[in-house]
Z-matrix of the N, CA and C atoms (Angstrom, degrees):
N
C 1 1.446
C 2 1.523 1 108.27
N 3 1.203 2 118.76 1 144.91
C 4 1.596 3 113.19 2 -166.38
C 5 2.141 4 98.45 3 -115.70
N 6 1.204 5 98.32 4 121.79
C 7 1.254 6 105.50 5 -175.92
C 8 1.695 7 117.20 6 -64.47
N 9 1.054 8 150.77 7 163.67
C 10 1.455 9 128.52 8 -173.07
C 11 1.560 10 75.64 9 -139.78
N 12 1.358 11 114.77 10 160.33
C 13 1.656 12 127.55 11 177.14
C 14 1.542 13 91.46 12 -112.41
N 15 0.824 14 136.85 13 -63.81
C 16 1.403 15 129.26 14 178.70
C 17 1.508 16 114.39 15 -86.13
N 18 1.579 17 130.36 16 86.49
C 19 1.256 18 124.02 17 172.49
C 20 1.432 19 102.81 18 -125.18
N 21 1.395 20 107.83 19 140.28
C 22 1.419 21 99.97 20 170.32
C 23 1.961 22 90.91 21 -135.91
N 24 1.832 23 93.93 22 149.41
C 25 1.606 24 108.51 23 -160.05
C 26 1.444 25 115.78 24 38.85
N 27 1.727 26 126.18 25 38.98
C 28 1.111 27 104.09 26 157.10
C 29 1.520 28 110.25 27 96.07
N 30 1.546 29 121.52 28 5.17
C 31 1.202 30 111.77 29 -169.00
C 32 1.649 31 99.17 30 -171.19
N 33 1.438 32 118.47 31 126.96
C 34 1.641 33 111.41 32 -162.49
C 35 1.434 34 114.11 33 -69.84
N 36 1.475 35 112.65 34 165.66
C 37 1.295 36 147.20 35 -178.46
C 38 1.603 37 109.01 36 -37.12
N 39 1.726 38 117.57 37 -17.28
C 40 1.663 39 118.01 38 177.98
C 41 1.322 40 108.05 39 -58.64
N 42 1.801 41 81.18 40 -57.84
C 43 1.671 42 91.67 41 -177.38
C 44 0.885 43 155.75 42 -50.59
N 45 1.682 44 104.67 43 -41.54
C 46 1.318 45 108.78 44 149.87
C 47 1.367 46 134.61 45 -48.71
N 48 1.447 47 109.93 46 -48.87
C 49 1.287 48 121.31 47 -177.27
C 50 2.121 49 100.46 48 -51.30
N 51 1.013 50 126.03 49 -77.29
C 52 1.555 51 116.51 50 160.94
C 53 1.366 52 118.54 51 -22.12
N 54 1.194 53 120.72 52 -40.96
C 55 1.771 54 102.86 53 -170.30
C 56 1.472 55 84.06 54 -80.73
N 57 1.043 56 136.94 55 -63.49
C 58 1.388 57 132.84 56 -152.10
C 59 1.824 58 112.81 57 -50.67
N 60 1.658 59 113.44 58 -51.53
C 61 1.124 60 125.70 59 153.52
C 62 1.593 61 128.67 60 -21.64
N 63 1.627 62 108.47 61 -63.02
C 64 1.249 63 123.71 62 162.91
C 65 1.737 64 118.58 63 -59.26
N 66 1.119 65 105.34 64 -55.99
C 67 1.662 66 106.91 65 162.82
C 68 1.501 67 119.42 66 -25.79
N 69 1.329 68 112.25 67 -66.72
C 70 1.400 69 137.06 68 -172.06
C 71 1.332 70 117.38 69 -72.59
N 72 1.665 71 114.08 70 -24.11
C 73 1.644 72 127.97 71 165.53
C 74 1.437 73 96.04 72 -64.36
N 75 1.246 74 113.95 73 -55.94
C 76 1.310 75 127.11 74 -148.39
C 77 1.664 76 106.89 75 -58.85
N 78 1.466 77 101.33 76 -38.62
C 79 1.564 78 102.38 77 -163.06
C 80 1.412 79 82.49 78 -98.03
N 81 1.191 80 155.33 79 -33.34
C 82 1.525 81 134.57 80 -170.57
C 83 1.631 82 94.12 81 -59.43
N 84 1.541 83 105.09 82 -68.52
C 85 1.828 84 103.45 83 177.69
C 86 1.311 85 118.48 84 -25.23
N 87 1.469 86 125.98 85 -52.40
C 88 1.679 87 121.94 86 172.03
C 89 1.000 88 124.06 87 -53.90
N 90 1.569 89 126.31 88 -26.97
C 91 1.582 90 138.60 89 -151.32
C 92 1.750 91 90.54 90 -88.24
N 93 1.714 92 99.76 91 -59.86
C 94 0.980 93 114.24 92 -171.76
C 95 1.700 94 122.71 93 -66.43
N 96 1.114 95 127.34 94 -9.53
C 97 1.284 96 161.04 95 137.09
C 98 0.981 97 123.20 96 -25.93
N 99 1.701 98 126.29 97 -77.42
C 100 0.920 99 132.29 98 170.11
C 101 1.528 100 119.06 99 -62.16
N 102 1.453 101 113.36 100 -23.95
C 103 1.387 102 113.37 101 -171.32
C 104 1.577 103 109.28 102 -59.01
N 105 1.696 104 114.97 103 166.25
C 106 1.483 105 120.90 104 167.16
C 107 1.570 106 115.70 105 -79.65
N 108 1.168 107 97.82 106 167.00
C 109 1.416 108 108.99 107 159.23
C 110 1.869 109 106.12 108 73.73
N 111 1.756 110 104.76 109 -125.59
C 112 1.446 111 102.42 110 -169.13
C 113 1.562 112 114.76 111 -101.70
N 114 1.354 113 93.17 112 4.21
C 115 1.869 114 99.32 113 -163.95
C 116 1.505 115 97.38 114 -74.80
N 117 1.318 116 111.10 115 -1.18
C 118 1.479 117 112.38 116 -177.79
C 119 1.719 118 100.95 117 -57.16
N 120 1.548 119 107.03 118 -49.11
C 121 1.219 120 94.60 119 -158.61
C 122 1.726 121 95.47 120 -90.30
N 123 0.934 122 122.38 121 87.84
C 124 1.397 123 127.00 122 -176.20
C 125 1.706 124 86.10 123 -137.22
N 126 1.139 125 134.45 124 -30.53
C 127 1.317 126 151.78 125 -175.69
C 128 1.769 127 95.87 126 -55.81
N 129 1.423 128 120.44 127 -38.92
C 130 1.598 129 103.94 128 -163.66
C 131 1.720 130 102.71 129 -74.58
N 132 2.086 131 108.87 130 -43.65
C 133 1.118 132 97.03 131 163.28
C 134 1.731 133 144.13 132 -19.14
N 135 1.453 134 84.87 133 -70.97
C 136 1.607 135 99.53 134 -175.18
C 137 1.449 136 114.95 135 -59.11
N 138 1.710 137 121.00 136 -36.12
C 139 1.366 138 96.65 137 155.02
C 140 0.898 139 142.63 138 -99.52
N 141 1.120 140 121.98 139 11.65
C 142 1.525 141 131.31 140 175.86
C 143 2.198 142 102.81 141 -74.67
N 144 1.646 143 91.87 142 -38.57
C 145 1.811 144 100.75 143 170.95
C 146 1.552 145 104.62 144 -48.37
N 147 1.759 146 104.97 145 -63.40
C 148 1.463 147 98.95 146 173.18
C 149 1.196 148 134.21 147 -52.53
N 150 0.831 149 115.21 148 -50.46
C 151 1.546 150 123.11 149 151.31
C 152 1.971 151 121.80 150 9.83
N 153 1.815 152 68.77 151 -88.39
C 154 1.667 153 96.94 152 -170.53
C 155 1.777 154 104.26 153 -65.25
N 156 1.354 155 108.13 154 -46.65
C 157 1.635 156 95.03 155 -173.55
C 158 1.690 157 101.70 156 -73.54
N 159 1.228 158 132.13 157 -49.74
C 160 1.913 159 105.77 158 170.28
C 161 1.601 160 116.47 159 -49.69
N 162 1.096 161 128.61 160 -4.48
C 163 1.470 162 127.05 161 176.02
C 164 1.426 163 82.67 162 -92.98
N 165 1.630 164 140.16 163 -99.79
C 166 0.982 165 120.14 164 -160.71
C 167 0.958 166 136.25 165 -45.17
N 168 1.710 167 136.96 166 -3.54
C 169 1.021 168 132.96 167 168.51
C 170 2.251 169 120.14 168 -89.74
N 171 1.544 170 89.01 169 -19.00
C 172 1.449 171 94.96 170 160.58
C 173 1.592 172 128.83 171 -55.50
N 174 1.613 173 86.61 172 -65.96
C 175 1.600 174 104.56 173 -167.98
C 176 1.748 175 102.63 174 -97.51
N 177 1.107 176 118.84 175 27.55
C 178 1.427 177 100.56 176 174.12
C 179 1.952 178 88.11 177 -151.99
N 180 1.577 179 111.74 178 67.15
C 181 1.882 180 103.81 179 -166.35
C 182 1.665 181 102.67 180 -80.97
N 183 1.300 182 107.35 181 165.46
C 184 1.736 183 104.58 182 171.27
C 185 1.290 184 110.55 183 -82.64
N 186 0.917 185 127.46 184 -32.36
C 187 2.038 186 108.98 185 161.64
C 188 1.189 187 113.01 186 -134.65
N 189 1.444 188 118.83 187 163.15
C 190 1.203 189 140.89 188 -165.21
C 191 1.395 190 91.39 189 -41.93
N 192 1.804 191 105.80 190 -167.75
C 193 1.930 192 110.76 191 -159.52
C 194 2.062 193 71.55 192 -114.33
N 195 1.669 194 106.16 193 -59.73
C 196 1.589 195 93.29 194 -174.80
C 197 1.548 196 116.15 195 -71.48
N 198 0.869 197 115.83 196 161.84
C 199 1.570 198 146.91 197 167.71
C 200 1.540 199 117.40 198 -63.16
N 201 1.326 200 113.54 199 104.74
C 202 1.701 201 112.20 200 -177.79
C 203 1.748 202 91.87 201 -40.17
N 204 1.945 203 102.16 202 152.94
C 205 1.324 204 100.60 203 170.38
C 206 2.204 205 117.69 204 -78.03
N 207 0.841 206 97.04 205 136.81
C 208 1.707 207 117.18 206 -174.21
C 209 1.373 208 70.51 207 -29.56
N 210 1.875 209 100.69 208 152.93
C 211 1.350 210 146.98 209 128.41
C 212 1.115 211 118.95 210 -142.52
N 213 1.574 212 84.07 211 129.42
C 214 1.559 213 111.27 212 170.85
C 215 1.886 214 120.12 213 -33.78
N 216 1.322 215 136.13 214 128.06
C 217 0.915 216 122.57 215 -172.30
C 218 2.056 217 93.23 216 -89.95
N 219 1.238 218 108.24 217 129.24
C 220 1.014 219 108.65 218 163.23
C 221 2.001 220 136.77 219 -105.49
N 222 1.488 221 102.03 220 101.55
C 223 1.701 222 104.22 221 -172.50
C 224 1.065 223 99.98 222 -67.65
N 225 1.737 224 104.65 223 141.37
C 226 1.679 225 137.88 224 179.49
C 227 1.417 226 83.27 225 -120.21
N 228 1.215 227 102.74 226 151.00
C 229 1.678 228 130.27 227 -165.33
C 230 2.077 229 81.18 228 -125.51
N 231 1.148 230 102.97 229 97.80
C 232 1.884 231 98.85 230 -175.76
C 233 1.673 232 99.42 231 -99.09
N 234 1.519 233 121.78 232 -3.41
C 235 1.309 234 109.48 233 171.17
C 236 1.757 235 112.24 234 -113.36
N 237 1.320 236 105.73 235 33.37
C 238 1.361 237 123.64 236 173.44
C 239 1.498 238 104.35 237 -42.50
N 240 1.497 239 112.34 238 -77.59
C 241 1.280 240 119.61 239 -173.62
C 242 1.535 241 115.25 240 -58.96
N 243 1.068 242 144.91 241 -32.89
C 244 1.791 243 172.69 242 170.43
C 245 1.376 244 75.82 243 -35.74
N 246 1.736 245 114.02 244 -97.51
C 247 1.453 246 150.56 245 -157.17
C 248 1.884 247 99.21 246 -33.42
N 249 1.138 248 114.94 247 -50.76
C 250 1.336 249 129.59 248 -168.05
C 251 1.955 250 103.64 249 -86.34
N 252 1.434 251 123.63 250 -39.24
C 253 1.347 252 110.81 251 171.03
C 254 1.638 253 98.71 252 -64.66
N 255 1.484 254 114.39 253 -52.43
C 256 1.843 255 102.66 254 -176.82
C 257 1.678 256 127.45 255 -42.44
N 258 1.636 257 109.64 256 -20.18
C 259 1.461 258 119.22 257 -160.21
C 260 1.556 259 89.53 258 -96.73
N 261 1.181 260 129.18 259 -26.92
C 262 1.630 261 136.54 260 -162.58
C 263 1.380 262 78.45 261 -89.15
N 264 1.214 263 133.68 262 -76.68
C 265 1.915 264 128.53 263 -166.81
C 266 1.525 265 109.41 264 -40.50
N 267 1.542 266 117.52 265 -55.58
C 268 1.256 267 113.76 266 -166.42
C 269 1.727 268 102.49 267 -84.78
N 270 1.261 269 142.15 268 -6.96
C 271 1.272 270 139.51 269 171.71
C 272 1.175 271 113.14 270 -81.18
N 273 1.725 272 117.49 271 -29.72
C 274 1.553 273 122.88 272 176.72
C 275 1.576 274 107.51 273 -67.90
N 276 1.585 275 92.52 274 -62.34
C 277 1.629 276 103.62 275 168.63
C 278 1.799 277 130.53 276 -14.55
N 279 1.359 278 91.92 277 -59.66
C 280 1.916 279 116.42 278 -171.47
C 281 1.704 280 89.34 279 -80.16
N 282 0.980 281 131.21 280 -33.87
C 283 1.205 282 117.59 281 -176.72
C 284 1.219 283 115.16 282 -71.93
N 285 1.303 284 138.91 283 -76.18
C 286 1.470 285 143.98 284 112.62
C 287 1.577 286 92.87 285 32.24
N 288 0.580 287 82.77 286 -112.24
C 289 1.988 288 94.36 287 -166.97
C 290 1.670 289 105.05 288 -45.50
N 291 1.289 290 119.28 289 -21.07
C 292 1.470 291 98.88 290 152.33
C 293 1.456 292 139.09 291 -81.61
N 294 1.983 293 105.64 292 -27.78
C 295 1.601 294 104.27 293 169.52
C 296 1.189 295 101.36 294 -59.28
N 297 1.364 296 141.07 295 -43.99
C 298 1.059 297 132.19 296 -131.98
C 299 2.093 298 114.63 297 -105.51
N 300 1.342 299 77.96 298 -5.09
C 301 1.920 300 103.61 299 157.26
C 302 1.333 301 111.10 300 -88.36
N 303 1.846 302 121.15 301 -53.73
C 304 0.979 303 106.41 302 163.71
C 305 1.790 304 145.59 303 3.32
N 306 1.235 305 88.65 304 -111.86
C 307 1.800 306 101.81 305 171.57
C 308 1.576 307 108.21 306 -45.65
N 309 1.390 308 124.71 307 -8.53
C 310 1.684 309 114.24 308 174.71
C 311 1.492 310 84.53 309 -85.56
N 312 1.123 311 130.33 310 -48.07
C 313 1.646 312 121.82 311 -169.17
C 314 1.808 313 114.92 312 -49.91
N 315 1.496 314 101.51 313 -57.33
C 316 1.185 315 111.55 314 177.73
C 317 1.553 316 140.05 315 -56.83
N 318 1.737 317 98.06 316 -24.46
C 319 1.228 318 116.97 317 -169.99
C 320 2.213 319 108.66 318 -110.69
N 321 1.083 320 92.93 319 -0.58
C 322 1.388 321 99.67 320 164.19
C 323 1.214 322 129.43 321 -85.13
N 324 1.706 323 113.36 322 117.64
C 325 1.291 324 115.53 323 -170.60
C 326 1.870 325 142.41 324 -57.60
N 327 1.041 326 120.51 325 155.20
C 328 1.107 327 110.95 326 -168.37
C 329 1.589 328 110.07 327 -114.76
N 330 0.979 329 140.72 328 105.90
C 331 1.627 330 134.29 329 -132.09
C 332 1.816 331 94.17 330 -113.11
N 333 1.546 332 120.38 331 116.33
C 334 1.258 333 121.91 332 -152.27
C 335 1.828 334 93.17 333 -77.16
N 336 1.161 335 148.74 334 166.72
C 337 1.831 336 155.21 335 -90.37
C 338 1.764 337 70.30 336 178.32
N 339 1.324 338 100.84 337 119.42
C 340 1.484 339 118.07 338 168.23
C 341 1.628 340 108.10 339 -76.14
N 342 1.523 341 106.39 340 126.13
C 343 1.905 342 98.82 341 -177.91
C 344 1.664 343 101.18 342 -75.55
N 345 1.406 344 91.99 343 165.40
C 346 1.837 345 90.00 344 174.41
C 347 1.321 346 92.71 345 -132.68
N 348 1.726 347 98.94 346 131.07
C 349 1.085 348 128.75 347 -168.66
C 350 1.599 349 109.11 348 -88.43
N 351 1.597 350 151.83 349 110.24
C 352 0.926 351 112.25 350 178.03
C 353 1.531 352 109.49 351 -113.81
């Protein structure tokens, strides 16, 4: 099944553009239709306009009819190197700041609990 990026109801952006074209022939032709006199023939204009833009939109489409063949999208990780200097700063960091808690841990006194004699 071929995915379309621009589809609307199921069927691409040409098409529409043609129905809508024709739509808009269609109702100028009525307008112009009903009118008096020569505006009648104002009617060959408008389709002959339609005309020409569904021809150019046939034989002259904005992309090909097949589908470039698939490629794989391939993810790059571009803050690879970033991610890994931040883990070296904050691993030095915690270390650091743990020797250096250390010896406050070790060297803090422990104050001996008076017995009670009764």
């Amino acid at each position: 099944m071929i995915e379309m990026t621009n589809a609307v109801l199921q069927v691409g952006s040409g098409v529409v553009v043609i129905v809508i074209v024709w739509i808009a022939a269609l109702v100028v032709a009525i307008i112009l239709l009903r009118a008096a006199g020569s505006a009648k023939l104002g009617v060959i204009p408008i389709v002959l306009l339609a005309l020409t833009i569904t021809l150019v939109l046939v034989f002259f489409p904005r992309s090909p009819e097949t589908p470039p063949p698939f490629t794989e999208i391939e993810i790059v990780d571009t803050l690879f190197i970033g991610r890994y200097i931040l883990l070296a700063v904050a691993s030095a960091v915690f270390l650091g700041a743990s020797f250096m808690l250390l010896p406050l841990h070790f060297l803090e006194p422990v104050h001996a609990k008076a017995l009670r004699t009764h």
